[in-house]
N, C-alpha and C positions, 0 to 999 in steps of 0.2 A: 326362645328356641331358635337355634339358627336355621338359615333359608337351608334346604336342597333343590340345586336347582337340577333341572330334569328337561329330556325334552320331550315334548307329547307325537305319540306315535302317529298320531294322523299329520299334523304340518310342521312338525319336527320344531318347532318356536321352542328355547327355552321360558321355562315358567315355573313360581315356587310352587316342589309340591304342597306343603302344606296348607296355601292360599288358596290351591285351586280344587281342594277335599273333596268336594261332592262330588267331583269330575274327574278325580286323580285315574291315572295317570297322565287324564287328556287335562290341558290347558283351558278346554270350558267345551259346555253343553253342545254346540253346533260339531267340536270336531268327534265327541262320545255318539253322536249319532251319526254321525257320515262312519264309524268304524262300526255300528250295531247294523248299517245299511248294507255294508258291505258283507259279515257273517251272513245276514241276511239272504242275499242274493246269489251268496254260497263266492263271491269273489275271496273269500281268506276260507280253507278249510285247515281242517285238521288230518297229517298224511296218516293212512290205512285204510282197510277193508270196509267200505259203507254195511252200515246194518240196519235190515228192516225193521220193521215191526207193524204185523199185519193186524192192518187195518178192522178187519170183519169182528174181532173178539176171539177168534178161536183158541187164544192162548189163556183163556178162561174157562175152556169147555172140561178140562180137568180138573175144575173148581183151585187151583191154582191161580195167584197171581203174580202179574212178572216181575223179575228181577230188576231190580234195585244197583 
């Protein structure tokens, strides 16, 4: 299989992806977690309208459950 090489979105290092699988498209474990830290912390979101989703169950008192 030939290399593709790539680079990983947290420290931009090129890296093969298919060496680094378990981690693709990051280059290894330390930099998939500094990017899961960051979703985390809300520093990467996703642009639109935030949506709740209330907390108490109410959205079950119609014996409905929520969407999907």
């Amino acid at each position: 299989m030939k290399a593709l090489m790539i680079k990983c979105p947290t420290c931009k290092q090129g890296h093969n992806y298919y060496q680094s699988k378990p981690w693709s498209p990051f280059c290894c474990e330390r930099c998939r977690l500094i990017d899961l830290g960051a979703w985390v912390s809300e520093e990467h979101k996703i642009k639109g309208e935030s949506v709740s989703c209330p907390t108490d169950g109410s959205f079950l008192a119609n014996g409905s459950s929520p969407q999907k």
